[in-house]
DRENDO-1510 file (C-alpha; in Angstrom, 1 decimal, always signed):
<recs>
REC; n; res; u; v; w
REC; 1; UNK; +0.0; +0.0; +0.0 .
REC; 2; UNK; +1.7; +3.2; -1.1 .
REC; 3; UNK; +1.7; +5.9; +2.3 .
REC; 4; UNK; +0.8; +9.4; +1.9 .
REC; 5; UNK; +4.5; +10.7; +1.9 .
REC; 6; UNK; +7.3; +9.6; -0.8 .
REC; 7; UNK; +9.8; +6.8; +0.5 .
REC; 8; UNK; +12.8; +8.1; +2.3 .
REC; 9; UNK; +15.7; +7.6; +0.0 .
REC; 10; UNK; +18.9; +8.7; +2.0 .
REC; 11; UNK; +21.1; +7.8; -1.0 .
REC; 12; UNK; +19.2; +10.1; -3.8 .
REC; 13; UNK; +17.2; +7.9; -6.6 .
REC; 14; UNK; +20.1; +6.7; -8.1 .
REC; 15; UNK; +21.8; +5.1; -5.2 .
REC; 16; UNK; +21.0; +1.4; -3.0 .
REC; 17; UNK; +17.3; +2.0; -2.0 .
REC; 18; UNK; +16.5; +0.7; +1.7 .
REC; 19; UNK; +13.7; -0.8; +2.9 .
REC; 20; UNK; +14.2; +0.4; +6.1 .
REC; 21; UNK; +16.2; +2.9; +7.3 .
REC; 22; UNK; +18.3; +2.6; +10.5 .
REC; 23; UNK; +17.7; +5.2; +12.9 .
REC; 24; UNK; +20.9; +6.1; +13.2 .
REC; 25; UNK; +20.6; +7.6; +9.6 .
REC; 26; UNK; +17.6; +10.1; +10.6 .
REC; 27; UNK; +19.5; +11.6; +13.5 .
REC; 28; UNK; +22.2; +13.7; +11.7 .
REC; 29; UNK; +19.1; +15.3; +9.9 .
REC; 30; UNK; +17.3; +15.8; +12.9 .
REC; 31; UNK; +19.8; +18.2; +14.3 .
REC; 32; UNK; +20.1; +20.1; +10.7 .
REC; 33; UNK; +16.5; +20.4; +11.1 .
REC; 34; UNK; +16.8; +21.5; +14.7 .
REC; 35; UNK; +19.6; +23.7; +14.0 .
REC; 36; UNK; +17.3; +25.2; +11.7 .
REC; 37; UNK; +14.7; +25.6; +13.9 .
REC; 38; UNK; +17.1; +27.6; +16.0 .
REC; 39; UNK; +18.0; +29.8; +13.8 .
REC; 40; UNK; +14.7; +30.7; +12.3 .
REC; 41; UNK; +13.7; +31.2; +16.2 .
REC; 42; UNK; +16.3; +33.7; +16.6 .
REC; 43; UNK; +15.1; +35.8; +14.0 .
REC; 44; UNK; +11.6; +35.8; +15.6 .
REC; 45; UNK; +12.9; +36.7; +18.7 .
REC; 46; UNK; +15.4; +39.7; +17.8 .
REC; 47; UNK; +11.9; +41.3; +16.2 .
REC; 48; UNK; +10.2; +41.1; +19.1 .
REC; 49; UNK; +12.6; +42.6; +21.4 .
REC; 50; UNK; +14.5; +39.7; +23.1 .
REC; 51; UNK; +17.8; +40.5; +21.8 .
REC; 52; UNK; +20.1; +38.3; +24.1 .
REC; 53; UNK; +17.9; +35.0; +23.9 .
REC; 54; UNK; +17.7; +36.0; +19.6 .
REC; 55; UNK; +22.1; +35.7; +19.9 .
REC; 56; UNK; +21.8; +32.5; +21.7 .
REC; 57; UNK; +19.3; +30.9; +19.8 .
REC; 58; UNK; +21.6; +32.0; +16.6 .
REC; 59; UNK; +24.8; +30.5; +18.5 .
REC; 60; UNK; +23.2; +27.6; +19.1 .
REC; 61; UNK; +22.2; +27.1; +15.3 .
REC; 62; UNK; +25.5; +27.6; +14.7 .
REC; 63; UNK; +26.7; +25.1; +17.1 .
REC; 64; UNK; +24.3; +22.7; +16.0 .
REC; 65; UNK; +24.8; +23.1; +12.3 .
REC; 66; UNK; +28.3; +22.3; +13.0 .
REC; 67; UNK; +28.0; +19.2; +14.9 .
REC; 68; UNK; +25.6; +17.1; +12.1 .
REC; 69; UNK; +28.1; +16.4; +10.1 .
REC; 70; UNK; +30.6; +15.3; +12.7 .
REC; 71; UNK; +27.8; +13.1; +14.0 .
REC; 72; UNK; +27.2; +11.7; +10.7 .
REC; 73; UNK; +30.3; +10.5; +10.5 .
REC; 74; UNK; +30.4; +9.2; +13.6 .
REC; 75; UNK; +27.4; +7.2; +13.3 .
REC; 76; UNK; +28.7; +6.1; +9.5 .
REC; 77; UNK; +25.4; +7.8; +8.1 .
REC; 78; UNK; +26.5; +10.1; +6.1 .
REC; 79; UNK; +24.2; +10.2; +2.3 .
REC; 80; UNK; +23.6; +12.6; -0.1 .
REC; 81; UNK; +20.2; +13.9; +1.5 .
REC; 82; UNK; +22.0; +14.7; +4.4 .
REC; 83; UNK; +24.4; +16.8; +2.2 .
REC; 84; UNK; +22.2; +18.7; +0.3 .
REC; 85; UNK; +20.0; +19.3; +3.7 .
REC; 86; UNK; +23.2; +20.3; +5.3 .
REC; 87; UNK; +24.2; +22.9; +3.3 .
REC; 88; UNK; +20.6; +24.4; +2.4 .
REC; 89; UNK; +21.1; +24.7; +6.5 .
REC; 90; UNK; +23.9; +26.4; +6.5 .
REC; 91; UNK; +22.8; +29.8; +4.3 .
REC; 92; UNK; +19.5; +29.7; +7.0 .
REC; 93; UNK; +22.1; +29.3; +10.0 .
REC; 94; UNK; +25.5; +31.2; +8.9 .
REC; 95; UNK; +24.3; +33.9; +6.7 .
REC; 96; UNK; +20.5; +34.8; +7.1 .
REC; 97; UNK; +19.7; +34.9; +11.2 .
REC; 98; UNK; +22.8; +36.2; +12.2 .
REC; 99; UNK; +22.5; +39.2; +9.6 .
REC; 100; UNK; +18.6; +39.3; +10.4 .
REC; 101; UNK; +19.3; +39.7; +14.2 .
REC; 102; UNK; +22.0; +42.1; +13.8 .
REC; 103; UNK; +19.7; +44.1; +11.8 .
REC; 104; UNK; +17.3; +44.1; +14.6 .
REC; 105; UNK; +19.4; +45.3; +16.9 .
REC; 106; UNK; +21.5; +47.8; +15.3 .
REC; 107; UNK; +22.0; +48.0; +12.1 .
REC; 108; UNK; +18.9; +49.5; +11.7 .
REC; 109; UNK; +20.1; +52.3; +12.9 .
REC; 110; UNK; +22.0; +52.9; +10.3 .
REC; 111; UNK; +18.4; +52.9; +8.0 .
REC; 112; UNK; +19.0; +51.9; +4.7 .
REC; 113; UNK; +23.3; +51.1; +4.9 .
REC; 114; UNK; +22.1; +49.1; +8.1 .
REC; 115; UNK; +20.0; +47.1; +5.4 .
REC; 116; UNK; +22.3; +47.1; +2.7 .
REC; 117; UNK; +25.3; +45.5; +4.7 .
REC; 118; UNK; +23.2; +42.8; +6.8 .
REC; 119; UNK; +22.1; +42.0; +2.8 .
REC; 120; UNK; +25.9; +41.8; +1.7 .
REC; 121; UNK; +26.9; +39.9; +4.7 .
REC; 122; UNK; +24.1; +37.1; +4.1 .
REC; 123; UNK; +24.8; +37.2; -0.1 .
REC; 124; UNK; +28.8; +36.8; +0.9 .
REC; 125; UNK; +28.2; +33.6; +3.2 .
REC; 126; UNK; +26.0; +32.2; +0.3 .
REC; 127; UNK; +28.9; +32.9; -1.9 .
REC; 128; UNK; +31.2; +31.6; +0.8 .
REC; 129; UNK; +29.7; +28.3; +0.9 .
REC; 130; UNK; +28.8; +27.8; -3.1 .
REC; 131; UNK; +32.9; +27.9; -3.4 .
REC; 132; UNK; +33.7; +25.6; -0.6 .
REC; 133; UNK; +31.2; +23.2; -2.2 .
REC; 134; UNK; +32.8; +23.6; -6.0 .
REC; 135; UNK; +36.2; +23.3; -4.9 .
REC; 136; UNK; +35.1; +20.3; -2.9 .
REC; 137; UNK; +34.0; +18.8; -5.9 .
REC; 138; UNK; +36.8; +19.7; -7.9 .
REC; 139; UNK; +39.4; +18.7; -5.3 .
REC; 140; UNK; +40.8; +18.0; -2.0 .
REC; 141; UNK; +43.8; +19.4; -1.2 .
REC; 142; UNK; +46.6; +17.8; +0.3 .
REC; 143; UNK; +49.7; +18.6; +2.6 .
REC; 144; UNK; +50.4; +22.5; +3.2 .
REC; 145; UNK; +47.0; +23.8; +1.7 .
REC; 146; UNK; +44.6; +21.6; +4.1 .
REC; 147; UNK; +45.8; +23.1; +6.6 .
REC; 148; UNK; +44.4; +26.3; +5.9 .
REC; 149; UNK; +41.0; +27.6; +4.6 .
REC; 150; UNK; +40.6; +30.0; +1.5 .
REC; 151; UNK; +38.8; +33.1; +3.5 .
REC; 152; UNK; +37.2; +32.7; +6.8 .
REC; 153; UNK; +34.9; +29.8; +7.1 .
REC; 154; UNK; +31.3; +30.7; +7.9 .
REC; 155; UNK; +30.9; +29.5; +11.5 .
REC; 156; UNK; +33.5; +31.9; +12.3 .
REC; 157; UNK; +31.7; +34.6; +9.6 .
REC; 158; UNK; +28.6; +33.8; +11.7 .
REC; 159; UNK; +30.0; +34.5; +15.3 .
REC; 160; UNK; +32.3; +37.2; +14.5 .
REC; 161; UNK; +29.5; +39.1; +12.5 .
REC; 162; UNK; +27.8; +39.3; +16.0 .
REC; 163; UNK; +30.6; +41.2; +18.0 .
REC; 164; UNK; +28.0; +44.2; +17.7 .
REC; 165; UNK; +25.7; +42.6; +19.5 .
REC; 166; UNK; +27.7; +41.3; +22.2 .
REC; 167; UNK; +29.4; +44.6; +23.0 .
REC; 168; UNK; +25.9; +46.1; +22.9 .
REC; 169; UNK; +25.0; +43.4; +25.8 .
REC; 170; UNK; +28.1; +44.7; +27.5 .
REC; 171; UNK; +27.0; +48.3; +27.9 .
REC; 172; UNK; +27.5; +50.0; +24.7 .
REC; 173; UNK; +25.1; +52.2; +24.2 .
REC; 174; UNK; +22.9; +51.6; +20.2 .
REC; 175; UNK; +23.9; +55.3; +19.1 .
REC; 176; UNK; +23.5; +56.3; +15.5 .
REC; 177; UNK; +27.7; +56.0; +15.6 .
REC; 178; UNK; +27.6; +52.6; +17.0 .
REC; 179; UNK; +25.1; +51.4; +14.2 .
REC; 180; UNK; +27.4; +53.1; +11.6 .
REC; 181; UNK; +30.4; +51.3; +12.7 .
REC; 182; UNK; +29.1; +48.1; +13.2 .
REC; 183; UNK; +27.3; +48.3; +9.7 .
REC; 184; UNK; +31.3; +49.0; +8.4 .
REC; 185; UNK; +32.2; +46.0; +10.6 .
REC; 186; UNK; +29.7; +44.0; +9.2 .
REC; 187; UNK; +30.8; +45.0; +5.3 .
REC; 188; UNK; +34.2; +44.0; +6.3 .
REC; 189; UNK; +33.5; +40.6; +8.0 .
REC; 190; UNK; +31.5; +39.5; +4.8 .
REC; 191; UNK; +34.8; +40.5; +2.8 .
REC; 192; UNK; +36.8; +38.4; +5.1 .
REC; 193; UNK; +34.5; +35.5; +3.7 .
REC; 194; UNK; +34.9; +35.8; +0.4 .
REC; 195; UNK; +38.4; +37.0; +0.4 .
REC; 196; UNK; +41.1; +34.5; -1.2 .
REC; 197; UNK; +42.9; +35.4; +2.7 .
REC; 198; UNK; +44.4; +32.1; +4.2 .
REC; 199; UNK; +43.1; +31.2; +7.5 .
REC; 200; UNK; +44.5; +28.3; +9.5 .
REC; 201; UNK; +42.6; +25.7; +9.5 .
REC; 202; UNK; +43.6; +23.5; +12.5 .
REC; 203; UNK; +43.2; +20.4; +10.9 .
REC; 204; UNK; +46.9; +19.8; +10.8 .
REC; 205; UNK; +47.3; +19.4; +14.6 .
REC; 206; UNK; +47.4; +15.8; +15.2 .
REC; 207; UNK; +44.8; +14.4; +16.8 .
REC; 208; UNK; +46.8; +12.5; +19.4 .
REC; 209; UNK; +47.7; +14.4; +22.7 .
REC; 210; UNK; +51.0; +13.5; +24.4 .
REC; 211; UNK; +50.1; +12.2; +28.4 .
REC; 212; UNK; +52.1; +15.2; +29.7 .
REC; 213; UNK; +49.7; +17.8; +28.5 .
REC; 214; UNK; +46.2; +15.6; +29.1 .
REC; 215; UNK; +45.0; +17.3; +32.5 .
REC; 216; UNK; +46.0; +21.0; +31.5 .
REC; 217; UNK; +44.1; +20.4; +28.3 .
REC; 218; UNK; +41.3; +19.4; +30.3 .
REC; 219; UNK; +41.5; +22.7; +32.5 .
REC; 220; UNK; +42.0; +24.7; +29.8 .
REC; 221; UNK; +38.3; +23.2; +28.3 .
REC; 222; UNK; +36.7; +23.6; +31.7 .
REC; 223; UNK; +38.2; +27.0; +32.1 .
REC; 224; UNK; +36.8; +27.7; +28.9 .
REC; 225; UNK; +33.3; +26.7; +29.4 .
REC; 226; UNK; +33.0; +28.0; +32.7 .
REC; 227; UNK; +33.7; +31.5; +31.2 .
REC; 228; UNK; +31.5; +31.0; +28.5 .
REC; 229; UNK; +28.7; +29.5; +30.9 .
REC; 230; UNK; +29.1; +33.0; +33.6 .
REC; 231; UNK; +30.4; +35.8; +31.6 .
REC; 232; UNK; +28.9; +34.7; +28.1 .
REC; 233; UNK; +29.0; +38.0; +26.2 .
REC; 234; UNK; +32.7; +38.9; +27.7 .
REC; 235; UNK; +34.1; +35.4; +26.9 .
REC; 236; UNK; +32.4; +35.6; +23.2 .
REC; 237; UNK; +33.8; +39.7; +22.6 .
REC; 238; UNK; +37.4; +38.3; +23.4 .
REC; 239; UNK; +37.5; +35.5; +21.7 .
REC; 240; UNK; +36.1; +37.4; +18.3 .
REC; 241; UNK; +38.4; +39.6; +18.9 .
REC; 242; UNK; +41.5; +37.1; +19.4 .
REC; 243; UNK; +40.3; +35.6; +16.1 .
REC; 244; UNK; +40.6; +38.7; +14.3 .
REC; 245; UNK; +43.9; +39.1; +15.4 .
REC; 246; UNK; +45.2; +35.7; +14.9 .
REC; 247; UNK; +44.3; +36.6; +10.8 .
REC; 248; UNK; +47.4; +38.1; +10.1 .
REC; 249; UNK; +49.4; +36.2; +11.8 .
REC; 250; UNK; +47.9; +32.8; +9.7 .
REC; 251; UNK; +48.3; +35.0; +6.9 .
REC; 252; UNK; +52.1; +35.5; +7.5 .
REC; 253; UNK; +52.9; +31.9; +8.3 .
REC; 254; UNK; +51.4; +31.3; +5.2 .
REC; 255; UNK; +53.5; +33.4; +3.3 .
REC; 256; UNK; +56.5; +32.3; +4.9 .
REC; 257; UNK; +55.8; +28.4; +4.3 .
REC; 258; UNK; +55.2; +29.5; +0.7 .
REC; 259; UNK; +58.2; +31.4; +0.0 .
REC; 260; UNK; +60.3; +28.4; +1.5 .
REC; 261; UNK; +58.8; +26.2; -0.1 .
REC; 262; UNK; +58.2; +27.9; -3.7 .
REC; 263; UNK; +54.4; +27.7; -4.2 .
REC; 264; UNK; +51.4; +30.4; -4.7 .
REC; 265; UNK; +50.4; +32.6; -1.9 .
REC; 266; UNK; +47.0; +31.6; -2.3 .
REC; 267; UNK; +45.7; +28.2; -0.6 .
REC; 268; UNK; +45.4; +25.8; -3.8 .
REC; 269; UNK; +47.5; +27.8; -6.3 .
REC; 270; UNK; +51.2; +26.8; -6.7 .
REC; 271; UNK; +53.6; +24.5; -9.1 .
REC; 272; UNK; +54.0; +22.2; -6.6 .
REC; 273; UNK; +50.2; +21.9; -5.1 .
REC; 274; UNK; +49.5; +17.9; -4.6 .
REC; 275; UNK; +45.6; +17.1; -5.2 .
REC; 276; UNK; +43.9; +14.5; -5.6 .
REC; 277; UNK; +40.1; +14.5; -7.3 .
REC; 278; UNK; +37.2; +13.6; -5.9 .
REC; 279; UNK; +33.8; +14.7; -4.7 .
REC; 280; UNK; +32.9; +16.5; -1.8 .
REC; 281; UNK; +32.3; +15.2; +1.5 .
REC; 282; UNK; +28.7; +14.3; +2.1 .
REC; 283; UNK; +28.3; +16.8; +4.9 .
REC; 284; UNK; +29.8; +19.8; +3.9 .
REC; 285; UNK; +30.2; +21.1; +7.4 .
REC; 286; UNK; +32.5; +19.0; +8.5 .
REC; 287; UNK; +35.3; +20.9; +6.7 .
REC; 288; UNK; +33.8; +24.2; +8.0 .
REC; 289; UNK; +33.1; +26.2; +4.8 .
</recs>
């Protein structure tokens, strides 16, 4: 008997149909879809005033956006629905609320350049994320250049685009000034984005931890969270702001390891670039575009 909704098919029409799918398959889409959720929340809120639960609501999209792919691989479920969910996710949760809720609270001051730059910054992670998921499919990159990203990657875009707000939360008073300067900040975060700029990616730090270091790490994280957990919008203005000046530092490592090693100062570009084809991971977000 055929049910009022069309058969799952996690693998697109083309791929192994299943007659019944594992539930560890749904779960990676559930948190897109909550992450989502989130988001779209967040935008509700900043319009009707609560401005503090709107950020957290866009954080946690964020956070949650970042994790699905992660999980999926985790749980071996990664398919080709979950890719094309995750990045029609990422636009909503990287690009739209964050430049949404901005706008709300202060962009707007800034009338129609308020507008105009919470527009460019949404466009630029939509851009942002379209050439992550070409070059995917063009390539991976191997040795020097995965270890940094072309531009910064729109998690980052998402929570840096916000400083505004947290200072706001802080005690900065919304003057016409303040709207005017975060509307330039907010032009010149969406330029980070689509900028050829290489940013360190992380990914080459080895994923083993000698002993010696194990329980400082673990303070560190603890530290961390504690900060974030009782002085949220300090914690999140300082460590914006640390990213922002770690940029030119990545930048000048990578210019360094280029001239030494003879090869293009953009990620990607250079004689001696090793690649190797292939299409993109299933979950996009893994590689934080």
């Amino acid at each position: 008997m055929v049910g009022p909704f069309p058969p799952f098919e996690p693998h697109g029409m083309g791929g192994p149909r299943i007659r019944e799918i594992p539930l560890r398959m749904i779960v990676p889409n559930v948190i897109t879809v909550l992450a989502i959720c989130a988001g779209l929340s967040g935008i509700r809120l900043a319009f009707e005033g609560r401005f503090e639960t709107a950020v957290m609501m866009v954080l946690v999209a964020a956070f949650l956006d970042g994790i699905d792919g992660r999980t999926a691989r985790m749980l071996k479920a990664t398919t080709k629905f979950g890719a094309q969910m995750d990045s029609l996710a990422d636009i909503v949760n990287f690009g739209v609320a964050p430049a949404l809720v901005l706008y709300a609270y202060v962009l707007e001051g800034a009338r129609g350049l308020g507008w105009i730059a919470a527009l460019i910054f949404a466009i630029a992670c939509g851009l942002r994320l379209a050439r992550f998921n070409v070059m995917g499919e063009e390539q991976k990159l191997l040795g020097r250049h995965a270890d940094y990203f072309v531009g910064v990657p729109a998690p980052a875009g998402a929570v840096l685009v916000l400083l505004p707000a947290y200072l706001g939360f802080l005690g900065v008073e919304r003057t016409n000034a303040f709207a005017y300067v975060s509307t330039v900040y907010a032009f010149l975060v969406a330029l980070l984005l689509i900028s050829r700029l290489p940013v360190y990616s992380g990914k080459g730090i080895s994923t083993k931890v000698h002993r010696d270091i194990v329980l400082p790490l673990i303070l560190i994280v603890v530290l961390y969270v504690s900060l974030l957990a009782n002085y949220t919008w300090e914690t999140l203005s300082v460590s914006a702001l640390i990213y922002l000046g770690s940029l030119p530092f990545g930048f000048r490592a990578y210019s360094r390891r280029a001239e030494k090693e003879g090869i293009g100062l953009e990620p990607g570009v250079g004689e001696e670039t090793e690649t190797v084809p292939g299409p993109a991971d299933e979950r996009g977000e893994d590689n934080a575009p």
